[in-house]
N, C-alpha and C positions, 0 to 999 in steps of 0.2 A: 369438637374437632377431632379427638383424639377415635374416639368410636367410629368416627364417617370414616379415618386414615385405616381403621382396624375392615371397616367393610371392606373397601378397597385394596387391601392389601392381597397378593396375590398367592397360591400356595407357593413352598417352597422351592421343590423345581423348576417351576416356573422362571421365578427370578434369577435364579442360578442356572439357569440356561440361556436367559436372554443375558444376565453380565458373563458368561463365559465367552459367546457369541459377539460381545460387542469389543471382549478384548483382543480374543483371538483377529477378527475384522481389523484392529487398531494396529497388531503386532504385524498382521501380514503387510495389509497396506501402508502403512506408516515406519513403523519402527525397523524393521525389515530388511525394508530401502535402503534408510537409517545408516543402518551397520555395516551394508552391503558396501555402500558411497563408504564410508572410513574406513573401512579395514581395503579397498582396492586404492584411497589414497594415501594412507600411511604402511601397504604390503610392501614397498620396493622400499622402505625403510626412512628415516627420519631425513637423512640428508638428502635423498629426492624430492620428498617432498618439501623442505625448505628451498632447493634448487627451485623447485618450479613455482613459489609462489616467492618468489625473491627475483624472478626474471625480470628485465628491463616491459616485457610488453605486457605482462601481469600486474606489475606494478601499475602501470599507466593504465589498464582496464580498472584496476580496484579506485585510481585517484576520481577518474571519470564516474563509475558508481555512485561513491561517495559525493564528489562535486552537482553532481545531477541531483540528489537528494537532498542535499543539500539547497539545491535553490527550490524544489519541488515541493517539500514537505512544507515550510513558512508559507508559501503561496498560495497554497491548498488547505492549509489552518486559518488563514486570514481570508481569505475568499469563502470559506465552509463558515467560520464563524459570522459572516456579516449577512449571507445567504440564510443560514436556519433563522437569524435573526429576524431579517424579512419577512422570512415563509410564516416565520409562528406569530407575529406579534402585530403584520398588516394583514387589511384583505384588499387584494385587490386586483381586477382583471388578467385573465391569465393566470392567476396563480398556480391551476391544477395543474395545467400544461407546463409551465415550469419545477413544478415537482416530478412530474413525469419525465421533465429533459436532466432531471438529475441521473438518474438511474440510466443513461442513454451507455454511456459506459460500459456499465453492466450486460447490456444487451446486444453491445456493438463486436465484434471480434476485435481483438487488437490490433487483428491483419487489417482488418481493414479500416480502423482507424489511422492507421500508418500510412495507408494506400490516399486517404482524405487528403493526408499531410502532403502528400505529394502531389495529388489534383492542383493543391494550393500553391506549395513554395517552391516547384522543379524549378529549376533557373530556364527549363528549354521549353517546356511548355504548360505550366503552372499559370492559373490564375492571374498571380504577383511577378509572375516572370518578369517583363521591360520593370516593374519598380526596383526588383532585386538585383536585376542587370546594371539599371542607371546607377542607383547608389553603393555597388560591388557590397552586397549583400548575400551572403552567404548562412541558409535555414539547413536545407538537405545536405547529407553526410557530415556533420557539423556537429558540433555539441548543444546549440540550438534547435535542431530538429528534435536530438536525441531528448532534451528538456520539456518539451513541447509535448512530444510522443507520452513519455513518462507523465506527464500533467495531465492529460486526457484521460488516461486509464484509470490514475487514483485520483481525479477529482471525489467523487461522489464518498468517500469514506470518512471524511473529516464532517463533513455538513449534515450525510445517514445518521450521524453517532450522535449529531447534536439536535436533530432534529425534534424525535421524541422524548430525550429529557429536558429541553425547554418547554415544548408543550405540557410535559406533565408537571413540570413545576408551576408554570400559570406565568401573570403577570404581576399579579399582588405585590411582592416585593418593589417593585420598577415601578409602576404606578404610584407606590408609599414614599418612592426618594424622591418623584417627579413633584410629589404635592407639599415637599419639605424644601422645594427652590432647586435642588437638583437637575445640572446640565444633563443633559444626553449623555455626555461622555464621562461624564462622572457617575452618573447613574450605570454606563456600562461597564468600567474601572471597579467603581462601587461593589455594586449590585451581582450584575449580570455574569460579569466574568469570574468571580469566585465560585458562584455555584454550578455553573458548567465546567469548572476545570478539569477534575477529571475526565471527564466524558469526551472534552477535549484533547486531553494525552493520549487519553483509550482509541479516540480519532488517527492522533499523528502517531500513533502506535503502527496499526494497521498500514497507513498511508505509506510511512519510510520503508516496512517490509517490502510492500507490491513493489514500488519503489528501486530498490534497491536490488528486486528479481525476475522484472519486468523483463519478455525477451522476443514478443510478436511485432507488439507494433516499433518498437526499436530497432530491430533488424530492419524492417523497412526502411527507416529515413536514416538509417547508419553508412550503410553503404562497406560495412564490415572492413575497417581498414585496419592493418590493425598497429598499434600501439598510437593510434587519433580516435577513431570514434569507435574501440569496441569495449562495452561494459563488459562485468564479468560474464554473466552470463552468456553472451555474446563471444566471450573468448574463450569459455567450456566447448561452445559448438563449435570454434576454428581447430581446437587442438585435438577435440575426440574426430572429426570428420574428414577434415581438411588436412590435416599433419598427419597420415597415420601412423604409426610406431610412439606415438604423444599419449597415448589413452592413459596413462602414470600420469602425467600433468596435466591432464584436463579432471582427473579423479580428485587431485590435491587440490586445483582452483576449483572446483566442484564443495569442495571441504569449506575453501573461504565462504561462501554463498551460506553454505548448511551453518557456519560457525555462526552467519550474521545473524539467519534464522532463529536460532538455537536463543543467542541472547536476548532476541524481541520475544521468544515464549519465556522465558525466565522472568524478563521486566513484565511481560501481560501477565503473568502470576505471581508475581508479588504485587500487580496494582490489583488485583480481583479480588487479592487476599487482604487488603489493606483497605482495599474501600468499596468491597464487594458489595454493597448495601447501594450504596449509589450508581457503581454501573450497572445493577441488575432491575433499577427502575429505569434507567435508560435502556436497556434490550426489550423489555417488559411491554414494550409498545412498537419493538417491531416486528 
């Protein structure tokens, strides 16, 4: 192995041009930004930006973020976990086509996922309109469209993550608790769900981020009101656009967003680093 790593090995320059190249790419694109966003929301100084992320309709933007993801993430981990379950362990009619409708997400604009939500739940001329009439039902501009919207985007990341490290794990285990009198659900209790866990986290990882930064198809069924249905995000674009002389306080709730970020890279690298072995046979197959 070591000889085959010596063939392949590239000359020096080489490598030292393509890692110079890949940091520089990282530092512009990335880091950049970065410092750009913290130093224009902590430039007008520390009590500005405490004023603006302490305001009355900031607050209610970060509770609503949070609250959203809050119902979104468990939804999307339980739906994703009983989903790959399915996918890997039946077969059966349709299958492909339903792994293909996973990824729909992905291939959808958010805009216009947003736009779907609203074919569906307008109160004036939706789909559900007279049911959401009769029963004073209220989806669009609502914290339930906003929920909904948020659900469709990051379905597909909980159920991706789990897909191919279940299949690469097999069935052997599950079949061995099944043939020892084991329930279903104790075989899944058991068996199943320990050894997907992380791969699982590494799931609601990813999902609370989109989550929590989501700002296409949200603005669609939000209705941008603000201190009711506008996430943070949503209330970056009221204060930089819409307020002008606010661009100090949309730089600082700008900050809250980058800080959330920030923690979910810190948590995905200390889980890479702690059980990197196990999520890198879970990416390994896709």
């Amino acid at each position: 192995m070591a000889d085959a790593r010596d063939q392949l090995q590239e000359p020096a320059w080489v490598r030292w041009t393509l890692i110079t190249l890949a940091v520089a790419i990282m530092a512009l694109v990335l880091v950049l930004p970065l410092l750009m966003l913290l130093g224009a929301a902590f430039g007008s100084g520390l009590k500005v930006w405490i004023a603006a992320v302490t305001e009355p309709h900031t607050l209610s933007a970060l509770r609503l973020t949070l609250l959203t993801a809050a119902v979104v993430v468990p939804v999307n981990a339980i739906c994703g976990v009983f989903m790959a379950w399915a996918l890997t362990r039946f077969e059966f009619r349709g299958k492909r086509t339903l792994l293909a409708l996973i990824d729909l997400p992905f291939a959808v604009s958010p805009v216009v996922a947003g736009l779907c939500l609203v074919l569906l739940f307008s109160p004036t001329h939706g789909y559900f309109a007279d049911l959401l009439n009769q029963y004073d039902i209220k989806i669009l501009f609502a914290t339930p469209g906003i929920v909904l919207a948020t659900m469709f985007v990051t379905f597909p990341f909980v159920v991706r993550e789990l897909i191919p490290l279940m299949e690469q794990q097999g069935s052997d285990e599950e079949l061995a608790a099944r043939s020892l009198g084991a329930s279903a659900w104790t075989m899944f209790f058991r068996v199943t769900l320990p050894n997907i866990k992380w791969g699982l986290l590494y799931g609601v990882l990813l999902c609370s981020a989109r989550a929590m930064g989501e700002f296409g198809a949200v603005t669609v069924v939000s209705g941008n009101i603000m201190g009711k249905t506008n996430t943070l995000s949503l209330h970056v674009e009221v204060l930089y656009k819409q307020l002008g002389g606010e661009a100090a306080a949309a730089f600082a709730v700008a900050s809250l967003l980058a800080g959330l970020a920030l923690v979910t890279l810190v948590f995905k690298i200390w889980l890479e680093a702690r059980h990197g072995d196990a999520l890198a046979r879970s990416h390994r197959r896709h």
